[in-house]
C-alpha positions as CSV (number, residue, x, y, z in Angstrom):
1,X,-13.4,17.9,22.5
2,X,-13.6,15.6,25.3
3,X,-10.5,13.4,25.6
4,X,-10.7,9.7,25.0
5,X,-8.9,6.5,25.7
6,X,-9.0,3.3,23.7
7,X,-7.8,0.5,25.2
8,X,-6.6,-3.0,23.2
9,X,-4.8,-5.7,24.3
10,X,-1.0,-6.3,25.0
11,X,1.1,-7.1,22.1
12,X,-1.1,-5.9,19.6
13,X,-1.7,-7.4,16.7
14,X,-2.7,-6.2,12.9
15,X,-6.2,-6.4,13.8
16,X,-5.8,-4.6,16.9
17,X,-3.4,-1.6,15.4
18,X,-6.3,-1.7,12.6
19,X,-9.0,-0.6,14.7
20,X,-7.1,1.8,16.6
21,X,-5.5,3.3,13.9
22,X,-8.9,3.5,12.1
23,X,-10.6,5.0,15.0
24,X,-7.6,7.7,15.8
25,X,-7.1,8.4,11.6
26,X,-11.0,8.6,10.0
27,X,-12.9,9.9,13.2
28,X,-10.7,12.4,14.2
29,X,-13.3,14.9,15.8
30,X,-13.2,11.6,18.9
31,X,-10.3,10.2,18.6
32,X,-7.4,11.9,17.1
33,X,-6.0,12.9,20.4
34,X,-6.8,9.8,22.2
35,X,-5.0,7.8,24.7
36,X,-4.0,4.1,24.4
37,X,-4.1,2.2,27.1
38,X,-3.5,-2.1,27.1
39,X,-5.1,-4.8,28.9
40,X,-4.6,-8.6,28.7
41,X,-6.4,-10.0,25.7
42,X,-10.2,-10.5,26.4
43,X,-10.4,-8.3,29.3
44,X,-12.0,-4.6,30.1
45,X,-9.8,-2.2,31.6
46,X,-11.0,-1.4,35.3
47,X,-12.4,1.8,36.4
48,X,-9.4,2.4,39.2
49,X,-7.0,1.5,36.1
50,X,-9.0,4.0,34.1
51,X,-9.2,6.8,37.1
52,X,-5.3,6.3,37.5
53,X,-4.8,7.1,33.8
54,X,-7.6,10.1,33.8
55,X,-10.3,8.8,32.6
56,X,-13.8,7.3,33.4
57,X,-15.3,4.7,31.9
58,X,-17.6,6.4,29.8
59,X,-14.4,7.7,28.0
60,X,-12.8,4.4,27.7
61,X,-13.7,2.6,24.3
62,X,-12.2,-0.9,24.1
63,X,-11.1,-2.6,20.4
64,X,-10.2,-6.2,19.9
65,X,-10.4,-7.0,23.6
66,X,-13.7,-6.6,26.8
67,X,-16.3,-8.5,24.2
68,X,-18.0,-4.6,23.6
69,X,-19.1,-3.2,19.7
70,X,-15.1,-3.5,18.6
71,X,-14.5,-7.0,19.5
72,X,-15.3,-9.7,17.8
73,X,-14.9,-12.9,20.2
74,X,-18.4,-13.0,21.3
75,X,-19.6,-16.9,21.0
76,X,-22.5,-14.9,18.5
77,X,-19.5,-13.8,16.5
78,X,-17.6,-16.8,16.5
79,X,-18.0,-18.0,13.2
80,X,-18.6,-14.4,11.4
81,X,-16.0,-13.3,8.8
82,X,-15.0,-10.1,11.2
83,X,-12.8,-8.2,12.9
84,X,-11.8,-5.8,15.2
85,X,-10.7,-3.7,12.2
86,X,-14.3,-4.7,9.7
87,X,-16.3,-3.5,12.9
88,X,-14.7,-0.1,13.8
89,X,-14.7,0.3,9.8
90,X,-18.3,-0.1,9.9
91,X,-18.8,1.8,12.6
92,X,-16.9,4.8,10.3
93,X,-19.3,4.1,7.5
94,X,-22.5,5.4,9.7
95,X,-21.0,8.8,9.8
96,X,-18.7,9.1,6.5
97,X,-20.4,7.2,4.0
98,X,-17.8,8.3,1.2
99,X,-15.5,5.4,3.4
100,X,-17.5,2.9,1.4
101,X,-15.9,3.5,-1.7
102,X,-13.0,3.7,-1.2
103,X,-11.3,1.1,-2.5
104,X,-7.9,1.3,-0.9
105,X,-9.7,1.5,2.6
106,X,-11.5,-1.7,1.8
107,X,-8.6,-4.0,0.4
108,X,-6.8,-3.0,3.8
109,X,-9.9,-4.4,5.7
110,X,-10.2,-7.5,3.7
111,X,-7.0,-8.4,4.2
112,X,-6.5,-7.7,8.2
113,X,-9.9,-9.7,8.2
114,X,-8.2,-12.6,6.5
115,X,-5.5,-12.7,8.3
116,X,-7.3,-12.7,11.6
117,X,-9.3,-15.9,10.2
118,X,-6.0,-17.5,9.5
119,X,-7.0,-16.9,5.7
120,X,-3.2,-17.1,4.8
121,X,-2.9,-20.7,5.2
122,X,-5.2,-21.1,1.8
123,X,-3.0,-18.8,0.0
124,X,-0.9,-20.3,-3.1
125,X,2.2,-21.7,-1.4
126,X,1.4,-20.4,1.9
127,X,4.6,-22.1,3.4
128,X,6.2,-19.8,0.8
129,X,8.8,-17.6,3.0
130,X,7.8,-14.5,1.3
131,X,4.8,-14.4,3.2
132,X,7.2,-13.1,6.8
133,X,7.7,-10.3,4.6
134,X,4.1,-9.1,5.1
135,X,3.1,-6.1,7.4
136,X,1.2,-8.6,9.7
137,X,4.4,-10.5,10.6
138,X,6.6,-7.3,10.8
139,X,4.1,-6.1,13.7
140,X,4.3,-10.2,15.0
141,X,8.2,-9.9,15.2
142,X,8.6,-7.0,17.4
143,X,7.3,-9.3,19.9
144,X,10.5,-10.7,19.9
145,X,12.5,-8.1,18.8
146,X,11.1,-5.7,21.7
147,X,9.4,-7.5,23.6
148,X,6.6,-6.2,26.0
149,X,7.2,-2.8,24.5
150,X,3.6,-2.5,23.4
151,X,3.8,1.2,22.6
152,X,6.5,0.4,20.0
153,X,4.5,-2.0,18.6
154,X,1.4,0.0,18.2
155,X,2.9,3.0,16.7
156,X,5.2,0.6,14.1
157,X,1.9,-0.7,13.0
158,X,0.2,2.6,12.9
159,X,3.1,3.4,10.2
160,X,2.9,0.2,8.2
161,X,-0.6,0.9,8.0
162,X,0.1,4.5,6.8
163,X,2.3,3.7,4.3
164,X,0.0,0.6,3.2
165,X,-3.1,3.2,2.8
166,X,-0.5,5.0,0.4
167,X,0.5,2.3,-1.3
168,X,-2.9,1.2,-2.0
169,X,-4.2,4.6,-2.9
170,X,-1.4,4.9,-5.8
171,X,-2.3,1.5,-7.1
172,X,-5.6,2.3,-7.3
173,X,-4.7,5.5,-9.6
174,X,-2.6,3.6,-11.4
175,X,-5.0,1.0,-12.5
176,X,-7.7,4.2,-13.6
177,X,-4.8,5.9,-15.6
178,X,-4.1,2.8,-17.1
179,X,-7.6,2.0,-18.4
180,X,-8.0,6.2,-19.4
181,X,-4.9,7.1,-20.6
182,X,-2.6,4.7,-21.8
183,X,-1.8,4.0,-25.3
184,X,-1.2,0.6,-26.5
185,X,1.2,-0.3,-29.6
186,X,2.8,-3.3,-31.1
187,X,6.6,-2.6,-32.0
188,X,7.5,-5.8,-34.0
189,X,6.5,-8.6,-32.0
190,X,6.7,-6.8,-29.1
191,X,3.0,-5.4,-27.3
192,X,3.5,-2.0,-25.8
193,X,2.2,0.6,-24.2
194,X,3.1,4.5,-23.1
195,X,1.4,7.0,-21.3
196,X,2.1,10.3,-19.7
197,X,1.4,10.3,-16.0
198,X,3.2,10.9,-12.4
199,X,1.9,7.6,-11.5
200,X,4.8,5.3,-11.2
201,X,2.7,2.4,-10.1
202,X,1.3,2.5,-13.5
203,X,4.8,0.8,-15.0
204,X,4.7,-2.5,-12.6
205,X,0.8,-2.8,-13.2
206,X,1.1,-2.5,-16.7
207,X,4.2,-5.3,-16.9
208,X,1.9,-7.1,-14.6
209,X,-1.0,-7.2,-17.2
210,X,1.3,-8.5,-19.7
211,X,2.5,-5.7,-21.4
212,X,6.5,-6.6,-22.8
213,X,7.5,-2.8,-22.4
214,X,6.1,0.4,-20.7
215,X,7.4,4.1,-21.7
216,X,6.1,6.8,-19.4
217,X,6.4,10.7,-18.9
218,X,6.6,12.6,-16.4
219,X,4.1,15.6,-17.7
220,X,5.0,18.2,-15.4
221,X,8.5,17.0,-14.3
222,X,9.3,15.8,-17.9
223,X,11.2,12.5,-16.9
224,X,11.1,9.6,-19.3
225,X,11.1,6.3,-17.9
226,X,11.1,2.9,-19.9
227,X,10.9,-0.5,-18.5
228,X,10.7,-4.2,-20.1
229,X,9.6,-7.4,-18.5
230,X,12.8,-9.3,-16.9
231,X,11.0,-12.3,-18.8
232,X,10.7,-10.5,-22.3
233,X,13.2,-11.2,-24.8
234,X,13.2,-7.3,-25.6
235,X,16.6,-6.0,-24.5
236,X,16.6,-2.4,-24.3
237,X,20.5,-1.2,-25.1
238,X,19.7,-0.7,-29.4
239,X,17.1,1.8,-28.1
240,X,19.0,3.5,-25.5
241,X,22.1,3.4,-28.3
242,X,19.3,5.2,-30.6
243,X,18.0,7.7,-28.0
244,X,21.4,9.0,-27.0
245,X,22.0,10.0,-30.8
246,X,18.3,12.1,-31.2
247,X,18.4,13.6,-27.8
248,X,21.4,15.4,-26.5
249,X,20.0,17.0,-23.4
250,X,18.5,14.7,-21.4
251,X,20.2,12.5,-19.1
252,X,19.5,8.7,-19.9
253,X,20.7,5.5,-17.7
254,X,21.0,2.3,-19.1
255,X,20.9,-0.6,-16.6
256,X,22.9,-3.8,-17.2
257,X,20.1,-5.9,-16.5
258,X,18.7,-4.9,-20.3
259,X,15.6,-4.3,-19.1
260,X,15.6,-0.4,-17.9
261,X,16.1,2.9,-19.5
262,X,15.9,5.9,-17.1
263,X,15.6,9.9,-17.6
264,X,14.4,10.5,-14.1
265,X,14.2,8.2,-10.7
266,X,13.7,9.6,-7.1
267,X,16.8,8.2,-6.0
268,X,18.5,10.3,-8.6
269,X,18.3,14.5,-8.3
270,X,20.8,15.5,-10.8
271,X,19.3,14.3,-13.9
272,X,18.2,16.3,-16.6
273,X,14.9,15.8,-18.1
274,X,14.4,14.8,-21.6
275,X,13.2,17.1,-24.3
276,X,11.6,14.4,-26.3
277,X,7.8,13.4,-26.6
278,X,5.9,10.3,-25.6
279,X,5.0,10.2,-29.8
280,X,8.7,10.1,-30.3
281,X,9.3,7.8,-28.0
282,X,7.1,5.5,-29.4
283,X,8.3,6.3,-32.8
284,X,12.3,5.3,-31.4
285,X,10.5,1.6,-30.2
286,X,8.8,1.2,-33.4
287,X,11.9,1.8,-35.6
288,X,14.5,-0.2,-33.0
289,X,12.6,-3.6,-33.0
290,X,10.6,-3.3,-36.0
291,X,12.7,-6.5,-37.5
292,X,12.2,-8.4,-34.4
């Protein structure tokens, strides 16, 4: 394979780091070994630049930056919702149509497009300081962090944007399980719902949708984990008090908060799976806040 250098622009930003990371991740048969090379914004790399570093420029392709098929600051493209990122991801889509669907892929690109429109500013409360918590301004505070270290940069973004794509992919299972799988139940005034899945993301989601308190298993690990909204009235020590008398094997936590119940957490190794089922479970919940 010949070897390849892409070149973007100096202090990269999440559209920048998007392309190249899209480029060097999905078409790895050009670009997984390429080079990375950086230019002030808007311009090409030269050819002595490029001969210094190796390469001609028929091996050079340049994202976010030179006004080629990855940039998107053309006057023509001015006013188009695109990106660096949308363009390369296109791009990807002429070769690997099965990119198209999927759906983590996709909500990364809308939201690198949005943010290189500015999109944030029409968020709700977009003075809200969560919003420095985002990947986006992460990648924007190395710049002052570690300043003109534009290699460090890059590859911190490339592993925000891994992580992100992992993120994403487990939320996306989570919702499927969730509309498959789970079981819904009413435990006196409480709505409910349990499933059996390795899912995690499938507890939050669920509490998201509404739902006052989410049991899941673990099927292959056996882990039991139960969770309650932090704004449900449902307080959760009766039912751990009631657990710990039917199972004696398993290894329960109660938090203080009320709200969790816990037979199995990564951050915990020693713990002993519980023997009991998600029926019974469910059973335990319907009994403990049947009066309520």
């Amino acid at each position: 394979m010949e070897k390849k250098l892409i070149v973007t622009h100096h202090a990269p930003d999440i559209d920048a780091i998007g392309a190249t990371w899209l480029l060097k991740k999905f078409d790895f048969e050009n670009y997984a070994n390429a080079n990375i090379s950086f230019v002030n914004p808007g311009e090409k790399i030269s050819a002595t630049a490029a001969n210094i570093l190796g390469f001609s420029l028929e091996q050079v392709t340049h994202v976010d930056t030179g006004l080629g098929k990855f940039d998107h600051h053309q006057p023509e493209r001015a006013h188009q919702k695109v990106s660096a990122t949308s363009l390369v991801f296109e791009y990807l889509c002429q070769t690997k149509p099965e990119l198209k669907t999927d759906r983590s892929l996709k909500s990364m690109i809308e939201y690198i497009v949005d943010i290189d429109h500015f999109g944030d500013i029409h968020w709700p409360d977009p003075a809200n300081l969560r919003y420095n918590f985002m990947i986006h301004e992460l990648i924007r505070g190395a710049e002052y962090s570690d300043p003109h270290n534009d290699e460090s940069q890059l590859h911190f973004g490339f592993t925000c944007l891994d992580n992100l794509y992992a993120v994403l992919k487990q939320h996306h299972k989570a919702a499927e399980i969730l509309a498959e799988k789970a079981k819904a139940f009413s435990a006196g005034k409480y709505d409910c719902l349990a499933l059996e899945t390795r899912n995690d993301d499938t507890i939050k989601l669920a509490l998201k949708q509404g739902y006052e308190l989410v049991i899941r298993k673990d099927p292959e690990r056996g882990h039991i984990r139960i969770k309650a909204r932090p704004d449900s009235q449902i307080e959760l020590k009766p039912l751990y008090e009631k657990i710990i008398t039917v199972d004696q094997n398993g290894t329960w936590f109660y938090h203080n908060s009320g709200k969790m119940l816990l037979n199995g957490s990564h951050k915990h190794h020693n713990q002993t799976p519980s023997p009991l089922s998600v029926t019974q479970v469910i059973e335990l919940v319907k009994i403990v806040y049947a009066k309520d």
